[in-house]
C-alpha positions as CSV (number, residue, x, y, z in Angstrom):
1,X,-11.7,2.5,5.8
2,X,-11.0,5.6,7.2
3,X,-14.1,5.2,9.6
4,X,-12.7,2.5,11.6
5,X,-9.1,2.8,10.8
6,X,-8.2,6.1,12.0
7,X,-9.6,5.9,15.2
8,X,-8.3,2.2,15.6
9,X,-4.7,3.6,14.8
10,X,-5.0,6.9,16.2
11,X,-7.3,6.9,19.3
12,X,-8.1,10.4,20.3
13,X,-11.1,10.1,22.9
14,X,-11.6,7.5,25.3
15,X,-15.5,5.6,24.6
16,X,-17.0,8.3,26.9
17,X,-15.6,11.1,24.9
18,X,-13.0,11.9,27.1
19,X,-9.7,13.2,25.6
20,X,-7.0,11.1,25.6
21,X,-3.7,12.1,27.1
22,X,-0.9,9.5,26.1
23,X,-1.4,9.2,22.1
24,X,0.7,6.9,20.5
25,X,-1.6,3.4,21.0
26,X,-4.0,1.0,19.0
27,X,-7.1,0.6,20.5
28,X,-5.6,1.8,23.8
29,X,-3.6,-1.1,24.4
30,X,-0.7,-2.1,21.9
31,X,1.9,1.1,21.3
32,X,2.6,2.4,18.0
33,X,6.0,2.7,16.9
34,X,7.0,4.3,13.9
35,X,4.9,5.4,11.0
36,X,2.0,3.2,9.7
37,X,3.0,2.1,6.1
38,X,1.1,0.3,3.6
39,X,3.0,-1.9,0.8
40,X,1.3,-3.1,-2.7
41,X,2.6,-5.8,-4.7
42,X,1.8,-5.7,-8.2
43,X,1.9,-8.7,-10.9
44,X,2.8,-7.6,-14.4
45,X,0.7,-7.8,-17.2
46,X,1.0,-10.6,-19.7
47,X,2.9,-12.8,-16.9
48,X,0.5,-15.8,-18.2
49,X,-0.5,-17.5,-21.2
50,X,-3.1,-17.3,-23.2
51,X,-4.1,-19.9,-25.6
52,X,-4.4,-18.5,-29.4
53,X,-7.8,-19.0,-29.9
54,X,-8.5,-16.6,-26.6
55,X,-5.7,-13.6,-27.4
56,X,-8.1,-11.3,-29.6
57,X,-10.6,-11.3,-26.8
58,X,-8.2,-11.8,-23.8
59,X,-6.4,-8.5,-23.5
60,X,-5.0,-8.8,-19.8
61,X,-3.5,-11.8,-17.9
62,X,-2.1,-11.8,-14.6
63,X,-0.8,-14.7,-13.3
64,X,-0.7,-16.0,-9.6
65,X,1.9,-13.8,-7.3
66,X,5.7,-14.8,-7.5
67,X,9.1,-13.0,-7.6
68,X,9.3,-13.5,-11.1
69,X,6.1,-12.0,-12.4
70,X,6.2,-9.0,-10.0
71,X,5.9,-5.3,-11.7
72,X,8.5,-2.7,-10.4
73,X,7.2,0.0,-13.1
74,X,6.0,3.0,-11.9
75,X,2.5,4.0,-12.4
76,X,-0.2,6.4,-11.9
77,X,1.2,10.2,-11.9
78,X,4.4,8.8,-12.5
79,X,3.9,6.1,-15.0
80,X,6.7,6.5,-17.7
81,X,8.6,9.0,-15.1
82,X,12.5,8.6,-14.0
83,X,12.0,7.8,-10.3
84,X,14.0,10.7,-9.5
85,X,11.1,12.9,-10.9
86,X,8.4,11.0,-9.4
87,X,7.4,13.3,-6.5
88,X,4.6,10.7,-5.8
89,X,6.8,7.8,-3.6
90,X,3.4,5.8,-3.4
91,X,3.4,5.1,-7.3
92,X,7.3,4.5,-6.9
93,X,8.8,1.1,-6.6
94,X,10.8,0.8,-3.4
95,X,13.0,-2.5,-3.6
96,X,13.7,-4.5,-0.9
97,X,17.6,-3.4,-0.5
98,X,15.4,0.0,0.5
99,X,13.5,-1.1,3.4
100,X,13.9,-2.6,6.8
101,X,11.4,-5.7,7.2
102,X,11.2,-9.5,6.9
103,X,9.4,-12.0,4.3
104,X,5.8,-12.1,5.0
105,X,4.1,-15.0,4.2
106,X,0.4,-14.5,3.0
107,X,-2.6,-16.5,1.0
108,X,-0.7,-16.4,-1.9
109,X,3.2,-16.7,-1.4
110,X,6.1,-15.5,0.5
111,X,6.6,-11.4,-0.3
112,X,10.0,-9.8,0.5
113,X,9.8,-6.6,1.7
114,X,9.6,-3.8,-1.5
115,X,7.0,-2.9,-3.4
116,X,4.4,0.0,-3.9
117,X,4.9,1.8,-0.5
118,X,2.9,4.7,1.3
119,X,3.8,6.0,4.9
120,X,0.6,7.9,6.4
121,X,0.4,11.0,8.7
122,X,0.3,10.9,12.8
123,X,-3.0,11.8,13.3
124,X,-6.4,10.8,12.6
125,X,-6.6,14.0,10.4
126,X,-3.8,13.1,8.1
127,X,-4.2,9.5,7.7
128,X,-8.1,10.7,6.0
129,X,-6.1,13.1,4.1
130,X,-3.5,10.6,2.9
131,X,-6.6,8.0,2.0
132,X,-8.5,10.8,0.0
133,X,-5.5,11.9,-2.0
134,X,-4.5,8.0,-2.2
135,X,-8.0,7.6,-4.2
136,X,-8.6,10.4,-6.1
137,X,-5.2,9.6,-7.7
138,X,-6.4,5.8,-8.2
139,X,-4.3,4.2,-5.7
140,X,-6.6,2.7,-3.7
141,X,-10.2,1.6,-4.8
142,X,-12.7,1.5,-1.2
């Protein structure tokens, strides 16, 4: 990810190597305004059935994504934290009163605009940085 993202979202050097001098563009051609931010949904645990015969083996079921089924729990370093003392916002839940946005409509369903939230660095430099620490605290598996 950090391979082709970076320099897609942060384009340093023109394809001959060339520095650039007007940062601030994808793939030198669409302008980047405002921070790059990545949102997670999460479905909580247990939001399907399980027939009786299957519970003993069947430990975790996740059902199909919808409003009603969606976690808000922290987790991670701040699973059974007050959000207050959660320095980590990434592993905080942001609701949708919290951030500007529309719906987005994906594979799966119409998602309003909170969830699991992470706004990366400027620079090539700090969006790696913000991926590493985002995987070595099991936020992201690439």
């Amino acid at each position: 990810m950090t391979d082709i993202a970076a320099p897609g979202f942060f384009t340093e050097n023109w394809y001959n190597n060339d520095n650039v001098s007007d940062y601030g563009y994808i793939l030198h051609e669409n302008r980047l305004i405002g921070a790059i931010q990545m949102r997670q949904k999460k479905v909580r645990n247990n939001s399907c059935i399980v027939a009786d015969d299957f519970k003993q083996e069947i430990k975790f079921c996740f059902n199909s994504y919808a409003p009603a089924f969606e976690e808000s729990n922290s987790f991670g370093p701040c699973e059974n934290l007050e959000g207050e003392n959660c320095t980590y916002e990434s592993f905080k839940y942001t609701p949708s009163t919290s951030l500007f946005g529309f719906k987005t409509t994906g594979k799966v369903g119409v998602y309003d605009q909170g969830g699991f939230t992470h706004t990366f660095g400027s620079s090539q430099e700090e969006f790696k940085n913000d991926i590493e620490k985002l995987k070595n605290k099991l936020r992201l598996a690439l």
